[in-house]
N, C-alpha and C positions, 0 to 999 in steps of 0.2 A: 553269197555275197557277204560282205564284210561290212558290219554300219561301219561309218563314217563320223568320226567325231565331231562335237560341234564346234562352228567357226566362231561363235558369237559366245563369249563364256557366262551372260546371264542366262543362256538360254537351260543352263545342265543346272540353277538349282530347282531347288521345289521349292513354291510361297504355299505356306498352310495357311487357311482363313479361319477365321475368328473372330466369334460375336460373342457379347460381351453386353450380361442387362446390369444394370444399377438402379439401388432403390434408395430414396434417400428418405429418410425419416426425420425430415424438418421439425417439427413438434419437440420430438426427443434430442435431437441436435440442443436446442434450442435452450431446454429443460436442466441438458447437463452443463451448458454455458454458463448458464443462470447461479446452479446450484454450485460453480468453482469460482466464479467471480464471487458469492458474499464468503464464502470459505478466506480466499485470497485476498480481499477485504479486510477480513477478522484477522487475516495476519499480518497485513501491513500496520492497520489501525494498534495492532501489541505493542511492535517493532517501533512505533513514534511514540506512543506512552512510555514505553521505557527506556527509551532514551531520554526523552524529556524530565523521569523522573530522575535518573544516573545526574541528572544535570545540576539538579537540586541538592546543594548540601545543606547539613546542620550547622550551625553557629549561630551565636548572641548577639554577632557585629553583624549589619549587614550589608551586602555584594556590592561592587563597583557597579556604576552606570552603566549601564554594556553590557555586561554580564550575567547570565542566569540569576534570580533569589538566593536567598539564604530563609534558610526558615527554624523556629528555636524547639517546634516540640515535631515536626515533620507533620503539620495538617494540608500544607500546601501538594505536597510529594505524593504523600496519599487523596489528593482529591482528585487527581487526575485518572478521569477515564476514556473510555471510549466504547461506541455503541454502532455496530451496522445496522444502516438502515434499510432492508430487505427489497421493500418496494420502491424504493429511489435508489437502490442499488449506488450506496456511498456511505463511507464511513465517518463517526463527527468527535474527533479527540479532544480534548481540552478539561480545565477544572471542573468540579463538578459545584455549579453556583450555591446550592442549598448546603456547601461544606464551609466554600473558602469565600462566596457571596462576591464582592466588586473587589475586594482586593490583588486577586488573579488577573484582574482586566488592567486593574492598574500598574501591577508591576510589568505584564507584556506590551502595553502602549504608551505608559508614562500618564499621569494624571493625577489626581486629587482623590484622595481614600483618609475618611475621618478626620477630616479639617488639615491634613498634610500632604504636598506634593510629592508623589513619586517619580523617578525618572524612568526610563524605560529602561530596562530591564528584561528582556525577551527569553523565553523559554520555549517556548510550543514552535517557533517561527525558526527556530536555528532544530529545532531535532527534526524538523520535518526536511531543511536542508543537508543534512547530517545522513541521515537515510532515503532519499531521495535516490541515489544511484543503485539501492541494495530493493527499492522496492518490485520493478520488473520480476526480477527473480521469484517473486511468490505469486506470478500467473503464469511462468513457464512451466508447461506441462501440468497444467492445474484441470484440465480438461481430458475426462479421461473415459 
């Protein structure tokens, strides 16, 4: 006798089965998360320092309203830092008070610094919107 082909054409393939364990090491997931977010952090937090500082020039005259500082020996320029903070997992940029003390605060919000009114004058506020769309990019593939 001669088989007979089949009528039904799923009937001629072969299904191979397979099982399939997975272990997931949450802890260490967890750990390496941890350790690319302050990484990725520490390079956002660079990335608005220096722009903020780019922003700052030298001169004797100083800036329009509106406009970044102007600073005559660069102590503003140079005071600006930035520090991750590990266990709150955030980064915190700006002057550093014991350089440049309340006159930083005043030229970014406008106000009164040694019996003179400042206007506003923003720096930290526009480099943070300046680099805003590049910052993503330094948690992509940070986790590894």
């Amino acid at each position: 006798m001669t088989p007979t082909p089949p009528t039904n054409p799923t009937s001629s393939r072969t299904v191979i089965g397979m099982r399939v364990r997975t272990r997931a090491d949450i802890p260490k997931v967890l750990r390496k998360v941890r350790r690319a977010n302050i990484e990725s952090l520490g390079h956002a937090g660079a990335s608005i320092r220096l722009t903020a500082r780019r922003s700052i020039r030298k001169s004797a005259n100083p800036a329009e309203p509106g406009k970044p500082p102007k600073t005559r020996r660069g102590q503003l320029r140079s005071a600006i830092r930035f520090a991750v903070e590990k266990n709150r997992q955030r980064v915190v940029i700006g002057p550093d008070h014991r350089i440049v003390g309340q006159s930083a605060r005043a030229h970014e919000f406008g106000g009164r610094y040694r019996k003179q009114r400042y206007p506003k004058r923003p720096f930290m506020g526009p480099a943070l919107t300046k680099t805003k769309d590049r910052l993503p990019k330094h948690w992509a593939g940070s986790v590894r």
